[in-house]
C-alpha positions in Angstrom: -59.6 19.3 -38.7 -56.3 17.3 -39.1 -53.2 19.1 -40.6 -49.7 17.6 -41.4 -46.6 20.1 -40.2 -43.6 19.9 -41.6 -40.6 21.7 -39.4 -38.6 24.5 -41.6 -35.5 24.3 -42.0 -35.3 28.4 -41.2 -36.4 28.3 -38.0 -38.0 26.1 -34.9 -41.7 27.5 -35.8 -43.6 24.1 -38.0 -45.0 25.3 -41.1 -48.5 23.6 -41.4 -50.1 21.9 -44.6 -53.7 21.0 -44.5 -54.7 17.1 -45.2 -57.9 15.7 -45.7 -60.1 13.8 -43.6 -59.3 11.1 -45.9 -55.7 10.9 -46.3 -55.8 10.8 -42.6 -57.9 7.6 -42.4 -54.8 5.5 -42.9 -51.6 7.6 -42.1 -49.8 4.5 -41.7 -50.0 4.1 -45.5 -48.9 7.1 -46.2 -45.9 7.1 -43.6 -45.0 4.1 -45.7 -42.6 2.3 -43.2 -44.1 0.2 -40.6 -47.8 -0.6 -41.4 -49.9 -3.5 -39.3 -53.0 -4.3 -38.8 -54.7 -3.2 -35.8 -54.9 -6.9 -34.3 -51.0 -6.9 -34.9 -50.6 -3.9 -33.1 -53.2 -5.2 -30.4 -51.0 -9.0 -30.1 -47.8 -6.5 -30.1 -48.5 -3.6 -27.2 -50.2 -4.4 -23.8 -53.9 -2.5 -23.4 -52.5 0.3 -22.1 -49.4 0.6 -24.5 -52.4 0.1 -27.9 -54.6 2.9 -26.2 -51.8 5.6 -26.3 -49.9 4.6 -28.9 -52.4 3.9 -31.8 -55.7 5.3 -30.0 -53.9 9.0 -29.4 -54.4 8.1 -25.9 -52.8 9.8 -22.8 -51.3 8.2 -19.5 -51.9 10.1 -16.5 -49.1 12.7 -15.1 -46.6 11.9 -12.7 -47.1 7.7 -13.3 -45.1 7.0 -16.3 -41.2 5.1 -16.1 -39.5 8.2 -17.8 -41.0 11.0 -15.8 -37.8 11.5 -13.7 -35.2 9.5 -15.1 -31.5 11.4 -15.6 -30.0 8.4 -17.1 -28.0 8.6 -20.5 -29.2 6.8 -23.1 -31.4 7.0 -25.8 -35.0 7.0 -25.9 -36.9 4.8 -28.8 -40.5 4.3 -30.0 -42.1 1.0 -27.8 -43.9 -0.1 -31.0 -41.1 -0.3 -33.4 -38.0 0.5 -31.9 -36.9 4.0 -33.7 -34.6 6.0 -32.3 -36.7 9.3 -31.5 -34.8 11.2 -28.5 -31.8 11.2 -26.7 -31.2 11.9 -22.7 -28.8 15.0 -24.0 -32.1 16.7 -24.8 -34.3 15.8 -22.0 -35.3 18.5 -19.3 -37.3 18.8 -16.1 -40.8 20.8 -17.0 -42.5 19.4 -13.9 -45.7 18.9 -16.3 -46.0 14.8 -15.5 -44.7 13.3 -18.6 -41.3 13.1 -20.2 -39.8 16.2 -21.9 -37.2 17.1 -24.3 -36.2 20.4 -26.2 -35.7 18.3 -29.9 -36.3 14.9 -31.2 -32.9 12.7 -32.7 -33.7 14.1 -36.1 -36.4 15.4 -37.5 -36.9 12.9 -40.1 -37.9 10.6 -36.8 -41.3 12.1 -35.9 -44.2 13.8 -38.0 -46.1 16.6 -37.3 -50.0 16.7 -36.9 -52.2 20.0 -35.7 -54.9 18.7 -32.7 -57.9 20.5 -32.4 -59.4 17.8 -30.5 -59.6 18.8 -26.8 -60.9 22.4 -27.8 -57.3 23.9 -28.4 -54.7 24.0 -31.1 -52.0 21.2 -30.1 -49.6 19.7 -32.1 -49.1 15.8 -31.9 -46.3 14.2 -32.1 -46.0 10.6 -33.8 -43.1 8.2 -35.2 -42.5 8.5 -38.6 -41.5 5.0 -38.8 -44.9 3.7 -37.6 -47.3 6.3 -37.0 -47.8 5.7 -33.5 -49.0 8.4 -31.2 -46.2 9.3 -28.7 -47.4 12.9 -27.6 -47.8 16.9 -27.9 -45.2 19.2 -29.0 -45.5 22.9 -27.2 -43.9 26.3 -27.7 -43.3 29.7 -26.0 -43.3 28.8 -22.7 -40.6 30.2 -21.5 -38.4 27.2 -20.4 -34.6 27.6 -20.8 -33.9 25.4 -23.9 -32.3 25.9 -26.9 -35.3 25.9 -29.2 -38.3 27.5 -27.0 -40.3 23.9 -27.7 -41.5 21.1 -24.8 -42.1 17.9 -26.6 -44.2 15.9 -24.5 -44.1 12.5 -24.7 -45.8 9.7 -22.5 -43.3 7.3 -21.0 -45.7 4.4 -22.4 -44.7 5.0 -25.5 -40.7 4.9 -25.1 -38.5 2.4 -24.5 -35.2 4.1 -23.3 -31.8 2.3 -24.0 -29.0 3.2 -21.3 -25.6 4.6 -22.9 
Protein backbone atom coordinates (compact mmCIF):
# COMPACT_ATOMS: atom_id res chain seq x y z
CA UNK A 1 0.00 0.00 0.00
CA UNK A 2 1.21 3.55 -1.11
CA UNK A 3 0.07 6.64 0.80
CA UNK A 4 0.83 10.40 0.07
CA UNK A 5 1.69 12.54 3.50
CA UNK A 6 1.34 15.84 3.65
CA UNK A 7 3.38 17.63 6.72
CA UNK A 8 0.87 19.84 9.03
CA UNK A 9 1.44 22.92 9.53
CA UNK A 10 0.62 22.30 13.56
CA UNK A 11 3.25 20.17 14.20
CA UNK A 12 6.47 17.99 12.75
CA UNK A 13 4.15 14.66 12.83
CA UNK A 14 2.96 14.02 8.60
CA UNK A 15 -0.56 13.55 8.35
CA UNK A 16 -1.13 10.67 5.89
CA UNK A 17 -3.78 10.46 2.93
CA UNK A 18 -4.26 7.21 1.18
CA UNK A 19 -3.70 7.00 -2.80
CA UNK A 20 -4.48 4.40 -5.06
CA UNK A 21 -2.45 1.94 -6.73
CA UNK A 22 -3.24 3.79 -9.72
CA UNK A 23 -2.61 7.31 -9.11
CA UNK A 24 0.67 6.03 -8.02
CA UNK A 25 1.50 4.52 -11.47
CA UNK A 26 2.59 7.85 -12.74
CA UNK A 27 3.38 10.22 -9.82
CA UNK A 28 5.38 12.20 -12.04
CA UNK A 29 2.03 13.37 -13.69
CA UNK A 30 0.64 14.19 -10.89
CA UNK A 31 3.71 16.15 -9.36
CA UNK A 32 3.21 18.11 -12.44
CA UNK A 33 6.66 19.80 -12.80
CA UNK A 34 9.36 17.83 -14.26
CA UNK A 35 8.04 14.76 -16.18
CA UNK A 36 10.41 12.50 -18.72
CA UNK A 37 10.36 9.54 -20.06
CA UNK A 38 12.24 6.78 -18.48
CA UNK A 39 14.85 6.68 -21.50
CA UNK A 40 15.33 10.49 -20.78
CA UNK A 41 15.98 9.87 -17.28
CA UNK A 42 18.13 6.71 -18.33
CA UNK A 43 20.47 9.26 -21.12
CA UNK A 44 20.34 11.87 -18.10
CA UNK A 45 21.62 9.83 -14.70
CA UNK A 46 24.52 7.29 -14.74
CA UNK A 47 23.23 3.46 -13.84
CA UNK A 48 23.71 3.92 -10.47
CA UNK A 49 22.28 7.54 -10.24
CA UNK A 50 18.67 5.87 -12.49
CA UNK A 51 18.55 2.97 -9.95
CA UNK A 52 18.19 5.19 -6.71
CA UNK A 53 16.71 7.95 -8.01
CA UNK A 54 13.78 6.62 -10.16
CA UNK A 55 13.97 2.85 -9.20
CA UNK A 56 13.62 3.79 -5.13
CA UNK A 57 16.90 2.26 -5.00
CA UNK A 58 19.46 2.51 -2.03
CA UNK A 59 23.37 3.06 -2.17
CA UNK A 60 25.24 1.19 0.39
CA UNK A 61 26.18 2.99 3.91
CA UNK A 62 29.28 4.73 4.53
CA UNK A 63 30.16 4.98 0.38
CA UNK A 64 28.29 7.97 -0.76
CA UNK A 65 30.16 11.86 -1.48
CA UNK A 66 27.92 13.51 1.26
CA UNK A 67 28.26 11.06 4.15
CA UNK A 68 30.84 13.29 6.02
CA UNK A 69 30.93 16.46 4.44
CA UNK A 70 30.78 19.81 6.90
CA UNK A 71 30.97 22.15 4.09
CA UNK A 72 28.33 25.05 3.64
CA UNK A 73 26.38 25.02 0.95
CA UNK A 74 23.30 23.86 -0.25
CA UNK A 75 22.31 20.57 -1.20
CA UNK A 76 20.09 20.02 -4.59
CA UNK A 77 18.23 17.15 -6.29
CA UNK A 78 21.01 15.41 -9.06
CA UNK A 79 18.14 14.87 -11.50
CA UNK A 80 16.76 18.34 -11.72
CA UNK A 81 18.60 20.60 -9.83
CA UNK A 82 15.99 21.76 -6.88
CA UNK A 83 17.11 23.15 -4.02
CA UNK A 84 16.09 20.48 -1.24
CA UNK A 85 18.46 21.02 1.89
CA UNK A 86 20.83 23.17 3.22
CA UNK A 87 24.31 22.36 5.21
CA UNK A 88 22.63 24.60 8.28
CA UNK A 89 20.49 21.53 8.74
CA UNK A 90 22.73 18.63 8.28
CA UNK A 91 23.83 16.46 11.32
CA UNK A 92 26.02 13.49 12.12
CA UNK A 93 23.62 10.30 12.78
CA UNK A 94 26.52 7.82 12.06
CA UNK A 95 23.69 5.75 10.09
CA UNK A 96 25.89 5.75 6.48
CA UNK A 97 24.02 8.19 4.46
CA UNK A 98 23.52 11.99 4.58
CA UNK A 99 21.25 13.42 7.30
CA UNK A 100 19.41 16.51 7.98
CA UNK A 101 16.75 17.61 10.70
CA UNK A 102 14.36 19.56 7.77
CA UNK A 103 14.31 19.98 4.13
CA UNK A 104 14.65 23.98 2.43
CA UNK A 105 10.91 24.08 2.45
CA UNK A 106 8.46 21.85 2.49
CA UNK A 107 6.93 22.59 -0.69
CA UNK A 108 10.55 20.91 -2.04
CA UNK A 109 9.92 17.23 -1.13
CA UNK A 110 6.65 14.95 -1.03
CA UNK A 111 5.69 12.53 1.31
CA UNK A 112 5.07 8.79 0.54
CA UNK A 113 4.32 5.86 3.43
CA UNK A 114 6.82 2.50 2.48
CA UNK A 115 5.61 -0.61 3.50
CA UNK A 116 7.96 -2.24 1.20
CA UNK A 117 10.82 -3.84 3.22
CA UNK A 118 8.24 -5.20 5.92
CA UNK A 119 8.10 -1.83 8.04
CA UNK A 120 6.32 1.49 7.89
CA UNK A 121 8.91 4.02 6.33
CA UNK A 122 8.37 7.10 4.88
CA UNK A 123 10.10 8.07 1.54
CA UNK A 124 11.20 11.04 0.72
CA UNK A 125 11.13 12.34 -3.07
CA UNK A 126 11.48 15.89 -5.00
CA UNK A 127 8.47 17.51 -5.63
CA UNK A 128 9.89 18.95 -8.71
CA UNK A 129 10.60 15.63 -10.29
CA UNK A 130 9.56 12.78 -8.36
CA UNK A 131 12.77 11.21 -7.94
CA UNK A 132 13.44 9.02 -5.01
CA UNK A 133 16.12 10.70 -2.76
CA UNK A 134 15.47 8.66 0.60
CA UNK A 135 13.58 7.86 4.08
CA UNK A 136 12.44 10.29 6.47
CA UNK A 137 12.53 8.91 10.32
CA UNK A 138 11.25 10.06 13.74
CA UNK A 139 11.69 9.63 17.56
CA UNK A 140 14.97 8.67 17.72
CA UNK A 141 16.26 10.63 20.05
CA UNK A 142 18.82 12.72 18.22
CA UNK A 143 19.30 16.33 19.41
CA UNK A 144 17.56 18.35 16.54
CA UNK A 145 15.15 20.75 16.51
CA UNK A 146 12.24 18.73 15.06
CA UNK A 147 12.89 14.93 16.43
CA UNK A 148 13.12 13.84 12.41
CA UNK A 149 16.38 12.09 10.41
CA UNK A 150 15.77 12.60 6.82
CA UNK A 151 17.94 10.19 5.08
CA UNK A 152 18.95 10.84 1.99
CA UNK A 153 21.56 8.94 -0.35
CA UNK A 154 24.43 11.14 -1.47
CA UNK A 155 23.67 9.79 -5.19
CA UNK A 156 20.89 11.61 -5.34
CA UNK A 157 22.37 15.24 -4.29
CA UNK A 158 24.39 17.49 -5.80
CA UNK A 159 25.73 19.94 -3.10
CA UNK A 160 26.55 23.58 -4.15
CA UNK A 161 29.39 25.20 -1.75
CA UNK A 162 28.28 28.71 -0.09
Amino acid sequence: MTTEQNPTTTDQQPQVEEQSAAQNSSPAAAVGKIVKSEEEWRQQLSAAEFHVLREAGTERPFTGEYTDTTAAGVYRCRACGTELFRSDEKFESHCGWPSFFAPLAEDRVRYITDTSMGMRRVEVRCAACDSHLGHVFEGEGYSTPTDLRYCINSISLTMDPR
